[in-house]
N, C-alpha and C positions, 0 to 999 in steps of 0.2 A: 345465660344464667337462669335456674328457675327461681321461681318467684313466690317468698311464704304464702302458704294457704293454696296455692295452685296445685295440680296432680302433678305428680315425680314424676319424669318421662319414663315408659314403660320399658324394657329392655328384655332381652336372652343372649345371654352371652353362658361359653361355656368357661369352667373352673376347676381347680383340682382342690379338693378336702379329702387328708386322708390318704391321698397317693392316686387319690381315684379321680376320673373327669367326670362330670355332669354337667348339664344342664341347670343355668340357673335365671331365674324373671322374678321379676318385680312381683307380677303377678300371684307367685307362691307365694311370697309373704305379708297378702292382704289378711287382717285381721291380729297382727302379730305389731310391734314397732321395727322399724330396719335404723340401723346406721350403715349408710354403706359411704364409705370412704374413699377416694383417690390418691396416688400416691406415684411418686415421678418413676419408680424403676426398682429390679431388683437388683440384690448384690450391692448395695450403696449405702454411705453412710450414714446418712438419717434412719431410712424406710425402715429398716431392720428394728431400730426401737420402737418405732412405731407399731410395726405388724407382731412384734413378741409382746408390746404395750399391749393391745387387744387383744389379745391370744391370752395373755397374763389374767386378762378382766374380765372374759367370756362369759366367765360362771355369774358375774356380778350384772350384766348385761341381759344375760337372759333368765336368771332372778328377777326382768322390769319387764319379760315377755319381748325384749326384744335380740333381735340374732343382726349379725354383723356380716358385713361383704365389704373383702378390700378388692379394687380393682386400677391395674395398670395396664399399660400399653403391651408388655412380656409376652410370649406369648407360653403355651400350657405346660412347656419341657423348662423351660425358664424356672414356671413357679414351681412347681414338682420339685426341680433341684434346689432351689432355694430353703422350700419350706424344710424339705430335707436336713439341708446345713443350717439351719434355722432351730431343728430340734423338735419339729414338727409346729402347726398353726389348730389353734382352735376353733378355725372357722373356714368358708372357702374363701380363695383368691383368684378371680374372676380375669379374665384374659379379653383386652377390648383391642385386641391387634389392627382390627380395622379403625378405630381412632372416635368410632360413630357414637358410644354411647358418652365417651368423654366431652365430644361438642356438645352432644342434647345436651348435656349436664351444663354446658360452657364452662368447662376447668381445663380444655385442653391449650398447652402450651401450642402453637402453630410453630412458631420456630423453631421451636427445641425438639416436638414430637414427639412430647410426654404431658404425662395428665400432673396438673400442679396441687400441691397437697389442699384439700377438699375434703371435707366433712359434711354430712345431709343427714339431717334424721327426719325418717318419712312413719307419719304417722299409721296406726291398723288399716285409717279408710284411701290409703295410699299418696295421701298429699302433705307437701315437705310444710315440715316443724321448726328447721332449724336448720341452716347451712351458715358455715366459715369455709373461706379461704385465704390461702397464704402463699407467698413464695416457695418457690421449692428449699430456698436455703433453713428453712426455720420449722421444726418438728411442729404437732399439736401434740395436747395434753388429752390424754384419754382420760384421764380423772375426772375434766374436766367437762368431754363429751357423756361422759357418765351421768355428773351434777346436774347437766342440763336436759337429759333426759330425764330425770327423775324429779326434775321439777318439770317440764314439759308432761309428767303422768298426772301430777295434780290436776292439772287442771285453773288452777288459781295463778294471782298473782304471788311471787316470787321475788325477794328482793334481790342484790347483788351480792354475791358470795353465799347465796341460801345454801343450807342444808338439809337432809330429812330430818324433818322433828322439830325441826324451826317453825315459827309463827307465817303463815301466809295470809291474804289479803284476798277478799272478797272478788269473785269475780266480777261482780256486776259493778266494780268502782273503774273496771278497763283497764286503766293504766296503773 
């Protein structure tokens, strides 16, 4: 699992956005915020609110300077078709067939041989902000990975359920 405040393990994995494959690393999105996500599979019933979830909120997302990457175990014709029956994705979705960037991350399922849903937000100087994980059976809230980003921009303390515009709290009181 990484560890807040430590660097995000580095990664190239390729993706399709768009219909199209590339190349995609950590590395490109120094200076920028990333949420990059994990997610057990395509074609299934959760994932799909998920990835139309973030798709949905793109624009809201990189309004905060940060850009999104979902990434499963599928591999590139998988996502292609999916995103496709999906109605198209506003971001890419990264292909970890070999299974490797989902251990660095430590979200990968070993027995099932799927990445379990995961959330990371890694900040511009490439070290994680913020990670949840959950079972595969139970969706996350991108609303929510939203909020926490956009209190994670302040910079300050934030209380529980903060919003923008809300009253925040001196840094230098720590907690």
């Amino acid at each position: 699992m990484m560890v807040i405040g430590a660097k995000a393990a580095d990664f190239t994995l390729k993706g399709v956005y768009r219909g199209r494959v590339s190349e995609y690393s950590l590395r490109s999105y120094l200076g920028k915020w990333l949420v990059l996500f994990f997610y057990p599979a395509d074609f299934t019933f959760i994932c799909p609110t998920e990835v139309t979830g973030f798709s949905k909120m793109a624009d809201a997302f990189r309004a905060e300077n940060a850009e999104i990457l979902g990434v499963s175990v599928d591999s590139l014709e998988s996502h292609r078709s999916w995103a496709e029956e999906l109605g198209g994705v506003a971001y890419p979705l990264l292909s970890d067939t070999d299974k490797q960037v989902s251990r660095a991350y430590g979200v990968l399922d070993e027995k099932e041989g799927v990445s379990l849903r995961a959330t990371f937000i890694i900040n511009p100087t490439g070290e994680v902000s913020y990670q949840v994980v959950s079972h595969t059976n139970v969706g996350r809230s991108v609303e929510e990975t939203l909020r926490v980003l956009r209190a994670l921009r302040t910079e300050r303390l934030c209380p529980s359920d903060w919003q923008p515009g809300q009253e925040t709290g001196s840094p230098e009181l720590k907690y």
